[in-house]
C-alpha positions, -999 to 999 in steps of 0.1 A, spaced: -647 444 -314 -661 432 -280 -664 458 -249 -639 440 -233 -611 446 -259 -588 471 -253 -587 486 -290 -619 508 -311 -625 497 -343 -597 519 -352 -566 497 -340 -546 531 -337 -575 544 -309 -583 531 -277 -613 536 -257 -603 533 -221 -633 526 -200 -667 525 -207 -688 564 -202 -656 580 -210 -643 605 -234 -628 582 -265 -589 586 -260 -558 578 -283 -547 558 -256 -525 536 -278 -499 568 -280 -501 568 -240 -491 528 -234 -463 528 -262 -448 562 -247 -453 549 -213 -438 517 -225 -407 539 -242 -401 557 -211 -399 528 -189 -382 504 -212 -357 534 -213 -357 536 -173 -352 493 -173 -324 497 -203 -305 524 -184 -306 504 -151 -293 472 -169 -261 499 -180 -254 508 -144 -256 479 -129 -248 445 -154 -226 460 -181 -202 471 -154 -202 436 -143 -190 425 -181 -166 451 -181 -148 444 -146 -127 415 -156 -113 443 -178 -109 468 -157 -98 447 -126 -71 431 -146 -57 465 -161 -63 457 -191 -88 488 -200 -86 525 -177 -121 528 -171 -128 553 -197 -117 533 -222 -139 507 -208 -168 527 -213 -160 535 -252 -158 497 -256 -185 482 -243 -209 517 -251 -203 507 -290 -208 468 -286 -235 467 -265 -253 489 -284 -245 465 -315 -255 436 -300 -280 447 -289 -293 454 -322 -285 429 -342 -287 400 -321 -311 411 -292 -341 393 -310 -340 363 -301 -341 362 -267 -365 395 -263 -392 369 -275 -388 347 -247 -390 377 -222 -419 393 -246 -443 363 -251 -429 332 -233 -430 340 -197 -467 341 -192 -499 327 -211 -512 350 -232 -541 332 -238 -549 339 -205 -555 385 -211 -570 380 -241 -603 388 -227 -585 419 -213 -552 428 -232 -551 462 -210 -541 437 -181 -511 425 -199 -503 460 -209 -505 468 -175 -486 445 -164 -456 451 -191 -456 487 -173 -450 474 -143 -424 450 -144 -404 473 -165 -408 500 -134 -402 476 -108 -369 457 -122 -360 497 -129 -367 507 -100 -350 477 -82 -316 487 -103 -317 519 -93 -312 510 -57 -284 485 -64 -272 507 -84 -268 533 -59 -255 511 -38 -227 495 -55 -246 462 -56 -241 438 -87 -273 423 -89 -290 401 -120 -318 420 -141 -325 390 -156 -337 380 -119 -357 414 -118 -379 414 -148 -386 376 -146 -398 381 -107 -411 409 -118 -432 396 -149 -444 366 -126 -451 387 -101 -478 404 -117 -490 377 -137 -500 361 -106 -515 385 -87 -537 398 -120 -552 365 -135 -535 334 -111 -506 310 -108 -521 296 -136 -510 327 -160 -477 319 -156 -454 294 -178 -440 276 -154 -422 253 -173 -402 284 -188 -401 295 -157 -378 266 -148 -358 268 -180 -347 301 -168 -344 290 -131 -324 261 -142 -302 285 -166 -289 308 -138 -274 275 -122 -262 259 -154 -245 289 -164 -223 301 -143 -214 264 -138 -206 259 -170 -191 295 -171 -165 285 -146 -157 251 -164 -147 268 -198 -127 293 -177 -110 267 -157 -105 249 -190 -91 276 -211 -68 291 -182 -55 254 -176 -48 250 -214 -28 284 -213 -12 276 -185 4 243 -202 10 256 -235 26 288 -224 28 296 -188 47 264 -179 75 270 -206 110 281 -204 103 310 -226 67 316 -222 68 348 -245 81 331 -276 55 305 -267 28 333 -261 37 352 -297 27 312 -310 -6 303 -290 -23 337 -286 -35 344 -318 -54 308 -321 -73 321 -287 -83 351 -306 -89 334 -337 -114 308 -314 -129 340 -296 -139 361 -328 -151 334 -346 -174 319 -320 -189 355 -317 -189 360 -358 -210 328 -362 -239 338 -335 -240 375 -349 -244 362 -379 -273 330 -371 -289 351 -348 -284 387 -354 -280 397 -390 -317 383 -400 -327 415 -377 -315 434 -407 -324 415 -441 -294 401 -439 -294 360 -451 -269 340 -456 -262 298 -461 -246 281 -437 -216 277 -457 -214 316 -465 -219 319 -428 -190 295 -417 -167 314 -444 -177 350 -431 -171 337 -397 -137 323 -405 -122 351 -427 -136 373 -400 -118 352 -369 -83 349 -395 -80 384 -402 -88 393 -369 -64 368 -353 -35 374 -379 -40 413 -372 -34 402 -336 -4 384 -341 14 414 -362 6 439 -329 23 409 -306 52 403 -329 61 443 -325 65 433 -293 101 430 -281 123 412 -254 154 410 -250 171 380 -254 187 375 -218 153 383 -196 147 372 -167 115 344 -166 97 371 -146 98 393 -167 91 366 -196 60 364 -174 55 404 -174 56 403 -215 29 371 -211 8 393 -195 12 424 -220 2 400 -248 -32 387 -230 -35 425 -217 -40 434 -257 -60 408 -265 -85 414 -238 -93 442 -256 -108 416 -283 -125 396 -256 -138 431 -237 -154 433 -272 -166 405 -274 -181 401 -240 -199 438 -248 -219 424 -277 -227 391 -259 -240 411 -232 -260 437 -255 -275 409 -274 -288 392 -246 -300 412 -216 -316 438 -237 -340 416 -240 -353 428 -200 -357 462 -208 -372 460 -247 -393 424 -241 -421 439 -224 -418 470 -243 -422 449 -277 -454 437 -260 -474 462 -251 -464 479 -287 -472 449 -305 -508 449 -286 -513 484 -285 -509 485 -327 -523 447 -332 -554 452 -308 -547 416 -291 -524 396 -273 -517 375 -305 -482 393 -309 -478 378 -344 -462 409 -356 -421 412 -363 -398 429 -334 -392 464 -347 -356 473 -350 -365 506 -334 -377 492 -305 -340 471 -303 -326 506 -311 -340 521 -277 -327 492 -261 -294 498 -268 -291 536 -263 -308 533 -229 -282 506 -219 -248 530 -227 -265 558 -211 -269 539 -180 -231 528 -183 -220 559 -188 -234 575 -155 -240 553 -125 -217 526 -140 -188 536 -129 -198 528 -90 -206 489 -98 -175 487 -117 -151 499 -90 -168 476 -62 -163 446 -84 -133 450 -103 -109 439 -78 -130 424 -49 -135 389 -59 -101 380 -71 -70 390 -80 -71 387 -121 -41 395 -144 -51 398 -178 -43 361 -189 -73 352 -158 -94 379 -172 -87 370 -206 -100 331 -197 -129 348 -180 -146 367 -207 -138 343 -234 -160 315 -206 -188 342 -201 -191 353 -233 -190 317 -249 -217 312 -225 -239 345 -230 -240 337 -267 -249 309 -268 -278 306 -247 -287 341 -267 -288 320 -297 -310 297 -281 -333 322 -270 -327 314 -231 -322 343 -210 -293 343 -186 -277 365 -161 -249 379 -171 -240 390 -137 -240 346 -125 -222 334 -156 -191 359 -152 -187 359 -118 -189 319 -119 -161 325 -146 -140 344 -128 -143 319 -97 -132 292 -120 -100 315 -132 -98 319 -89 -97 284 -79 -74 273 -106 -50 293 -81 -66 275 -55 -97 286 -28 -76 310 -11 -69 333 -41 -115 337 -39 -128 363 -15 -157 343 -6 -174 369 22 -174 390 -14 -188 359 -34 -210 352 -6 -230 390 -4 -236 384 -41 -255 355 -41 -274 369 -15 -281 401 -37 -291 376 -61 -315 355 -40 -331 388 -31 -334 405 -61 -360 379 -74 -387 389 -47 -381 426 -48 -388 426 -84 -422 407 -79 -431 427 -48 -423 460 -69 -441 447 -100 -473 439 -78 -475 472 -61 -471 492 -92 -493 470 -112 -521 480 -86 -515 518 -90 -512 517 -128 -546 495 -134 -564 522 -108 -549 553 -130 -554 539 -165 -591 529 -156 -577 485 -164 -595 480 -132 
């Protein structure tokens, strides 16, 4: 190999810099890799799965502890099964490659740094109650260093775009299924005479819809992570069964519901609510995996990188995502939940509006619907922008006055600074790692 490549002959030992002792540097970038991935991963639990969980919480549908047992075994499931698809965007379409392969170290270095800057960045939000996007903070970050280490023209700005134009499209779009499927409950159940008998009817086709949606992805997108293949017909008939039994199961809790045949219509409305209030449970679930499978992607993408050059010996990156490596992701993300996540949770449960469990309900089935999807396609979005443009479509199907928009209005602007932070981070570490590890 050339002096210039970061790799000895041996593609297990590194020499670092030329004169030097001959190190088995490879062991020191994949552990520094682990360690900050694990850093990233545990900020993305503090800070974005307590925004998936809030609708839950806020609506009283889950005590928080029970919040934390949900989404700490979903996330950690999508996350391995279907977190593959979009860690290769994150891992190997943000920047040019092409552009370190004289160097690899630099990318390496880079990697590093994002993953301690977006970390670092979620760690104060975190602190501070702030729901920011750490889909903003490792993009910025990854672009941040990319440009400051080769150029602007390192960087793939038409992915770029993709990305920028996903975190308007999706809460968009977000809040349009929400509207949608709040509207359509409203009318086939709210709007009755006896919207309880009417509930017992419709529910179970919502969770039938819900399970199903997320049963197909999992299995396109996920289960392949695992050896898993099936036809598309198997698929649609796993999917199905799964949505059926999971929907008919649904319907046998709500039937042992009772109400008495003289009730009031408010408290017809009370039952309503008790119904949606166990099926958010389903779409809590459900809104847990979407998040796991897509946003580990900013904690484990640059990790896959720097292992797959560190073992590879070049930027190529032809080699498979180790499950391992999704493994990581996973614990690092209900570790985070389960210690600072309780202080993003509480600030916004209840602050941007009211929910009862049928708005929550139409809120994660939107987000999730939307995280899923755009899993599948490999884009990554912010979970934070597609749930809280969710929940303002469930808040202005009451009408504008039922939004706290001062509360809408300090998030955006957590998200329009998050994005510089993470590049200014990224830039500033990225200097101090290349002078320590001799990339210089």
């Amino acid at each position: 190999m050339g002096s210039n490549r970061l790799f000895a002959h041996d593609p297990y030992t590194i020499t670092a810099t030329a004169g030097k002792h001959q190190l088995d540097a490879t062991y020191i970038y994949i552990g520094l890799a682990l360690a900050f991935g694990l850093f990233m991963a545990w900020g993305i639990g503090a800070n974005d799965v307590a925004n998936a969980m809030a609708t839950s919480i806020g609506s009283g549908a889950l005590t928080i502890k029970q919040a934390l047992l949900v989404a700490g075994v979903f996330e950690f499931a999508g996350a391995v099964l279907a977190g593959g698809e979009v860690t290769k965007t994150i891992r190997k379409g943000m920047v040019d490659t092409a552009e370190f392969s004289a160097q690899p170290e630099i990318l390496v270095f880079g990697m590093l740094a994002s993953l301690l800057a977006a970390g670092t960045w979620l760690l104060i939000a975190s602190r501070n109650g702030w729901p920011v996007s750490t889909t903003h903070s490792i993009v910025g970050a990854i672009v941040g260093f990319a440009v400051v280490s080769v150029g602007f023209g390192a960087v793939q700005w038409g992915k770029v775009g993709t990305i920028v134009m996903s975190w308007v499209i999706s809460p968009l779009t977000a809040g349009l299924i929400a509207y949608g499927i709040f509207t359509s409950i409203k009318k086939l159940i709210l709007a009755h005479k006896k919207p309880f008998k009417r509930a017992r009817q419709y529910a179970p086709w919502y969770v039938f819809a819900a399970v199903t949606l997320i049963a197909l992805v999992t299995i396109f997108k996920g289960l392949k992570h695992v050896g898993l293949e099936l036809t598309t017909w198997q698929a649609y008939l796993v999917a199905v069964t799964f949505g059926a039994t999971v929907a008919m199961a649904s319907k046998l809790v709500i039937n042992r519901m009772k109400v008495a045949k003289q009730l009031s219509r408010r408290m017809h409305y009370a039952k309503v609510e008790g119904v949606f209030a166990v099926l958010m449970v389903v779409t809590a679930c459900s809104m847990a995996f979407a998040h796991g499978s897509n946003d580990v992607a900013n904690a484990i993408g640059p990790v896959a990188a720097v292992v797959s050059i560190a073992t590879e010996g070049s930027v190529a990156q032809q080699a498979g995502l180790p499950i391992w490596v999704l493994i990581v992701g996973g614990l690092g993300i209900v570790v985070g939940l389960g210690t600072y996540g309780v202080r993003v949770i509480k600030t916004v449960g209840s602050q941007i509006t009211q929910l009862t469990p049928v708005r929550g309900f139409s809120a994660e089935i939107a987000a999730a619907f939307t995280i899923v999807v755009a899993s599948g396609t490999g884009i990554p979005v912010s979970t934070t922008h597609t749930l809280i443009g969710a929940v303002l479509g469930v808040g202005l199907a009451k009408g504008v006055h039922a939004v706290n928009m001062g509360v809408v209005g300090r998030i955006v602007t957590s998200w329009v600074v998050t994005i510089p932070a993470g590049a200014i981070l990224s830039i500033v570490f990225f200097l101090i790692l290349r002078e320590l590890l001799g990339g210089g």
